[in-house]
N, C-alpha and C positions, 0 to 999 in steps of 0.2 A: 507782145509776142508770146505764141502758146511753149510750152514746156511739157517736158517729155513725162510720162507717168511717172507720180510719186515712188511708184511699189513696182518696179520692170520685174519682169519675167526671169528668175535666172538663166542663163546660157543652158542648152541641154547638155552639152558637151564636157562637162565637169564632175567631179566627185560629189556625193551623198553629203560630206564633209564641206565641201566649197558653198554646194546650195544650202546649206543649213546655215552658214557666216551670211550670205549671200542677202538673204530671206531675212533671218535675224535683224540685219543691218539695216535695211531698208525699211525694215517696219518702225526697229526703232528708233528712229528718223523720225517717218509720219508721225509715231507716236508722241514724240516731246517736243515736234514744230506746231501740231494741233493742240496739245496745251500749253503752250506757252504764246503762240500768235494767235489763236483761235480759227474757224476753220472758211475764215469770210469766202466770196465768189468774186471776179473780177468788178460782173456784171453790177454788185453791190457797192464795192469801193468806189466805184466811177461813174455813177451812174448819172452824177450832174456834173459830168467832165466830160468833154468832145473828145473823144476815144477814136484812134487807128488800130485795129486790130487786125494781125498778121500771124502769118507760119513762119519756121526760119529761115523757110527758102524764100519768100518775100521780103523777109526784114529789110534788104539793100536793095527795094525797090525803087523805082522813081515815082509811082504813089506814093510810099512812104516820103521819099524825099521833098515831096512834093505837098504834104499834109505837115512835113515839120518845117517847111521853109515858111508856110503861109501863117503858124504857128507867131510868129514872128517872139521870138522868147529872146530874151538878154544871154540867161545861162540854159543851159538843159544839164537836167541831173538822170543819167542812167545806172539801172540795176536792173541786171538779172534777165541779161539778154546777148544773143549771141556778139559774135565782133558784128560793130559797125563800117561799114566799108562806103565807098562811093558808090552813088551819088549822096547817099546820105551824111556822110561824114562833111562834103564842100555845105550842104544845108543847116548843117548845125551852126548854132551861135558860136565863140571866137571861144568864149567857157563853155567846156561840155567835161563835166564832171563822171566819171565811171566810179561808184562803189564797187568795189572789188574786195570779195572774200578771200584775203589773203594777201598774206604782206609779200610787196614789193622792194625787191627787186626777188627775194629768195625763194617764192613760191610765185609764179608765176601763171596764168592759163585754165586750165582744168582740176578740179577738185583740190582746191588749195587751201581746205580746211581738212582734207584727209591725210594727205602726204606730208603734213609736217608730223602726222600721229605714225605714219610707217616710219617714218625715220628717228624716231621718239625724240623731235624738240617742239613737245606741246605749245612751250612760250612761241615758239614762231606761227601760231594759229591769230590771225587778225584780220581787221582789213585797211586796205589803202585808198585814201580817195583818192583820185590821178584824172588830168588833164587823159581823154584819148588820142589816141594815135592811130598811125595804121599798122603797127606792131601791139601785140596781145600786152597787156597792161605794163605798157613803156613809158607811159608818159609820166610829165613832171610833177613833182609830188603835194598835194594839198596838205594833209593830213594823215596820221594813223592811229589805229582803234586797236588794244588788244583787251579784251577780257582778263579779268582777274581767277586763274585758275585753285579752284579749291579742292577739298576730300572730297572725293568721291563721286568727282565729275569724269564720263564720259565723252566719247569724242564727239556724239549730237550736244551735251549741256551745253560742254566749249563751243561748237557751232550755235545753237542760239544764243549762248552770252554774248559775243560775236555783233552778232543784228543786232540786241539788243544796247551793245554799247558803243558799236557805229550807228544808230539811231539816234543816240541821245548826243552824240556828237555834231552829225547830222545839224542837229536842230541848232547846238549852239552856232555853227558857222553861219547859218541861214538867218540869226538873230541879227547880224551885222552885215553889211553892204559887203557886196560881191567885190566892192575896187578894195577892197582892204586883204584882200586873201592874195596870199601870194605863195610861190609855188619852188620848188626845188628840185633841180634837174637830176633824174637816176642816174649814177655812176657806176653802181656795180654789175657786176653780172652774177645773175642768178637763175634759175632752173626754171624752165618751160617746161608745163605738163600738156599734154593733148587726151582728149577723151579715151583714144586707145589705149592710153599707157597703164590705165589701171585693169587689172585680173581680178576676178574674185578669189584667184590663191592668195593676192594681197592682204585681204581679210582675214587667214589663217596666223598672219604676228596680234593685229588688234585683237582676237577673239579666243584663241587656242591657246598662244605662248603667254598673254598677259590678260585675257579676260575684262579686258576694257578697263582695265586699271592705268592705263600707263600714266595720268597726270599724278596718282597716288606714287607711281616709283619715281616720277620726277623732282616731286616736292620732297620725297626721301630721301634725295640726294641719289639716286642708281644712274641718272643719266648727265653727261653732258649740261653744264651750266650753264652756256652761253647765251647770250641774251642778245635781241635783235637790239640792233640802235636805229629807233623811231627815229619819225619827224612830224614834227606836233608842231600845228600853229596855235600860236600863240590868242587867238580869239576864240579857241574852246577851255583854257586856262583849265586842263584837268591834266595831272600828270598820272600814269599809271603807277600801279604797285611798284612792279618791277620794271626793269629794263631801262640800255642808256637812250638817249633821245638827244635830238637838236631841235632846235625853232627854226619853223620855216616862216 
């Protein structure tokens, strides 16, 4: 599925100050996801792969439904695409894996590696692999990834450390048969973001009041300690720095 421009337009409707965070943000973004993923094309990645390629208004198509049923695949692993709904959701395999940037249950939905930096609980920056559903990352829990936050990391580092160590996660779960993973029903409730919820005033605490420091005032001790309680299966056998955890 295509994705919206790396580098959006700011809103015209906003202060001199908002478009400067605005602008800022976004660039430095592209800037540390191009060095650190490098800056490959779809067309390159997958080029000896039978590829369905779609908009988002297509994604829950019946082509598409229709191109993943004949697929005929055991598990399907998604990222980094809108929700899947019917007919395509009855089309997937019994495992359909959603990587989700951002731990579930407490970040939820849309930009769920930004909003745990507005509310300064950096440690809650992760992600969940989660069985899908047809509620926005509800389903039951595989595993969770949280990066190891250090000096003088930004809120894009922690966003690529992120991939990078739900990648390597990733791979150990895939090194072991699919019947072996098992999964852990969400209990809590936790906070749904949607696309609209974020402003570019938002970006006036990250840029103005802390200057992109805040995992420096965290590890300082300035913020709230509290730490997500993971769920880690027990076939990636890595335990993070911090935080409590269960085995799923």
């Amino acid at each position: 599925m295509s994705r919206e421009s790396m580098i959006p337009e700011p809103p015209l409707n906003i202060s001199i100050e908002d478009q400067r965070n605005f602008v800022r943000h976004f660039g430095e973004r592209l800037e540390i996801e191009n060095s650190t993923y490098g800056n490959k094309i779809p067309d390159e990645v997958f080029s000896k792969i039978n590829v369905h390629n779609c908009e988002p208004q297509n994604l829950n198509s019946r082509e598409t439904a229709e191109f993943v049923r004949n697929f005929s695949a055991d598990v399907a692993f998604i990222f980094g695409v809108d929700m899947i709904r019917e007919p395509v959701l009855s089309a997937l395999p019994e495992i359909k894996i959603n990587l989700h940037l951002g731990l579930s249950p407490w970040y939820r939905g849309a930009a769920t590696l930004f909003w745990p930096f507005y509310f300064l609980q950096p440690q809650f920056a992760g992600a969940t692999f989660h069985q899908i559903t047809p509620s926005a990352d509800a389903g039951e829990i595989l595993h969770q990834s949280i990066p190891e936050l250090r000096v003088g990391d930004g809120i894009h580092d922690v966003g690529v450390n992120t991939v990078i160590v739900a990648k390597r996660d990733l791979k150990k779960l895939f090194s072991n048969s699919y019947k072996k993973w098992n999964f852990i029903k969400q209990t809590m409730d936790g906070r749904l973001f949607l696309t609209r919820d974020f402003q570019p005033a938002h970006l006036r605490l990250i840029y103005d009041t802390f200057n992109n420091n805040i995992v420096d005032f965290y590890l300082g001790g300035f913020f709230e300690k509290r730490e997500p309680k993971l769920i880690l299966s027990p076939l990636v056998n890595s335990i993070p720095i911090y935080s409590k955890y269960i085995f799923s």
